[in-house]
Backbone as CSV, one residue per row, in Angstrom:
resi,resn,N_x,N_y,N_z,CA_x,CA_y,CA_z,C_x,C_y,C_z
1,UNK,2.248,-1.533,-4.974,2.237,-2.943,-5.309,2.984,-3.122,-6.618
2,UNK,3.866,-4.210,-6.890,4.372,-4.487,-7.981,3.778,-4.767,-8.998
3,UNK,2.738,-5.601,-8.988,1.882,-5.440,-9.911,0.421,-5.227,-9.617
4,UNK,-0.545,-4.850,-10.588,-1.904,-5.215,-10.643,-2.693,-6.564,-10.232
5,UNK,-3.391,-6.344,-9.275,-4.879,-7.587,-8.760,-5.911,-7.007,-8.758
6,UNK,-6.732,-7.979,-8.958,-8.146,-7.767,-9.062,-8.124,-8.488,-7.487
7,UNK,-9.497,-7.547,-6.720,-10.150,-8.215,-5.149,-10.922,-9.345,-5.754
8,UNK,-11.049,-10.225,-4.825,-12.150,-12.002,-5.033,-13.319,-11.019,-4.710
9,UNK,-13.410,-10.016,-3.810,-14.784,-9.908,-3.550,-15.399,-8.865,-4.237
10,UNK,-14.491,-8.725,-5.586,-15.384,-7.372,-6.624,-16.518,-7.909,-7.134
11,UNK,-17.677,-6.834,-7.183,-18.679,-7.148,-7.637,-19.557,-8.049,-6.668
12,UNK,-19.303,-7.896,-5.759,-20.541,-8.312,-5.093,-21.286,-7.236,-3.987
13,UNK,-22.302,-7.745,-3.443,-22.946,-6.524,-2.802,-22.551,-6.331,-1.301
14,UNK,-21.190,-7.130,-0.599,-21.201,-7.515,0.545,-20.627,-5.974,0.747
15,UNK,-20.860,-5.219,2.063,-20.334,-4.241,2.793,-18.906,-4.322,3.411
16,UNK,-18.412,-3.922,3.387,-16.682,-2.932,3.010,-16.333,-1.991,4.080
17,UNK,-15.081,-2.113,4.545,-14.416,-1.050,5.798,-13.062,-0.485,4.617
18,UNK,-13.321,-0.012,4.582,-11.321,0.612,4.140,-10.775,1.431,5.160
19,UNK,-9.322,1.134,5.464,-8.539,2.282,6.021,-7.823,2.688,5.317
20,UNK,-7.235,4.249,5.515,-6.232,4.248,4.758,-4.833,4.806,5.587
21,UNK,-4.105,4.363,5.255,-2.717,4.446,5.838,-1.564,5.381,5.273
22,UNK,-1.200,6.308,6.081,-0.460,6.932,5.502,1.123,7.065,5.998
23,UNK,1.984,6.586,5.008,3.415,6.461,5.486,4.313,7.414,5.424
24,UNK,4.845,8.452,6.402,5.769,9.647,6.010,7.240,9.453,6.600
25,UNK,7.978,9.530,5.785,9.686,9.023,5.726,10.378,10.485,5.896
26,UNK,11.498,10.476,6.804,12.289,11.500,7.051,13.391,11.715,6.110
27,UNK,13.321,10.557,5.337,14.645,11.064,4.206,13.722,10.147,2.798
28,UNK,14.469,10.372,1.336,14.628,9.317,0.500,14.879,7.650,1.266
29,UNK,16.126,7.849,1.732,16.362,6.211,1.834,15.259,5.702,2.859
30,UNK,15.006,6.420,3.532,13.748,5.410,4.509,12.538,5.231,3.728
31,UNK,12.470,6.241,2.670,11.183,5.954,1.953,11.193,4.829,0.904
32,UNK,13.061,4.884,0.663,12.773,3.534,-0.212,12.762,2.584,0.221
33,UNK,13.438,2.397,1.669,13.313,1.316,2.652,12.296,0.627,3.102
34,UNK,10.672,1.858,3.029,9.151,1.545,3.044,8.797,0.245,1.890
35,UNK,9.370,1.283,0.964,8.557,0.881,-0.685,8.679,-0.235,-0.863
36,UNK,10.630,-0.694,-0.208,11.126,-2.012,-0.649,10.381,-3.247,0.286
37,UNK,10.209,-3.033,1.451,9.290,-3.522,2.681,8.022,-3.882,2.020
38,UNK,7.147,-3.448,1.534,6.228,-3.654,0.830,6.328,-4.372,-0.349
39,UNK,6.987,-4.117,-1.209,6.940,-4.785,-3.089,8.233,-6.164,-2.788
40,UNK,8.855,-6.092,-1.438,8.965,-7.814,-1.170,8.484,-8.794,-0.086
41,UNK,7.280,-8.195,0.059,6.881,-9.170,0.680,5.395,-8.582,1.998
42,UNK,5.103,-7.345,2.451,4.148,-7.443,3.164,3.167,-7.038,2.406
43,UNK,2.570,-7.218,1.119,1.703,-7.730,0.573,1.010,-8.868,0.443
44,UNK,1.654,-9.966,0.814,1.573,-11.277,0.457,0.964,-11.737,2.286
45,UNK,1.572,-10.887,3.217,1.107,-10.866,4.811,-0.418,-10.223,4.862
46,UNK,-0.647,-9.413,4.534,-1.587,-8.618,4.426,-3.076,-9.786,4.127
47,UNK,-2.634,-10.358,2.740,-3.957,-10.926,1.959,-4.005,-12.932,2.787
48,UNK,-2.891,-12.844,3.838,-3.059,-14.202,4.435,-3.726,-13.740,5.622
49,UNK,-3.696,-12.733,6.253,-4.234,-12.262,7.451,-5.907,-11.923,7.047
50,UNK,-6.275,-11.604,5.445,-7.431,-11.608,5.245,-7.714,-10.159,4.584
51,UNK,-7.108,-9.195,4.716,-7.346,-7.963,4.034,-6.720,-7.554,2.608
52,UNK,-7.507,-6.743,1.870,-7.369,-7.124,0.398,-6.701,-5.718,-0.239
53,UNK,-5.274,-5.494,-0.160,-5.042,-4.079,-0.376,-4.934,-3.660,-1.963
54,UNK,-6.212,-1.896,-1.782,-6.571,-1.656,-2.741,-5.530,-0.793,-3.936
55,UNK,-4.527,-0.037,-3.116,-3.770,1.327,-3.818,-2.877,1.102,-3.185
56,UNK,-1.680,1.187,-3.638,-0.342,1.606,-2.822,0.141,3.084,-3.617
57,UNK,0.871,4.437,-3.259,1.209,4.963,-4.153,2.586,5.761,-3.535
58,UNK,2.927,6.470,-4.125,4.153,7.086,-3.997,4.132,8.474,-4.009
59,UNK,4.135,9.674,-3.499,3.900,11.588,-3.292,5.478,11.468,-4.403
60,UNK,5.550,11.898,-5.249,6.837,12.713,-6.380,6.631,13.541,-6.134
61,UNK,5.760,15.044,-5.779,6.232,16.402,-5.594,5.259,17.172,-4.338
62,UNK,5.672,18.130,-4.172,4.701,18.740,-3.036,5.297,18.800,-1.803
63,UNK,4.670,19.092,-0.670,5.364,19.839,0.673,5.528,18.561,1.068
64,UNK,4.953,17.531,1.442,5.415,16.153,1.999,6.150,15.020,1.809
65,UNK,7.097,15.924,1.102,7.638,14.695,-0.213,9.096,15.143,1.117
66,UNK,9.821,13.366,1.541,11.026,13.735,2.226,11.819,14.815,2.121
67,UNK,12.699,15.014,3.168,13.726,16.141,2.364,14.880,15.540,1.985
């Protein structure tokens, strides 16, 4: 996410589903092609459809990192 939000429903006692989603790209450019997909605009789809996304992040090193 481009920037920091706070959820409307922090702090209250209501019960919670999370999924988590995991995105794996066959090169750099498809991964930036993900990133860019996301930080313009299916964030903003996400929280009209009703779900409140918590983490977005990015793998920099390790076996799953594109080639």
């Amino acid at each position: 996410m481009p920037t920091w939000s706070h959820p409307r429903a922090a702090g209250t006692a209501t019960a919670r589903i999370y999924e988590l989603r995991t995105y794996e790209s066959h090169s750099d450019r498809a991964a930036l092609n993900k990133l860019g997909m996301f930080n313009a605009g299916e964030v903003p789809i996400f929280r009209r459809a009703g779900l409140t996304p918590v983490f977005f992040g990015e793998t920099l090193v390790g076996t799953r990192c594109p080639a």
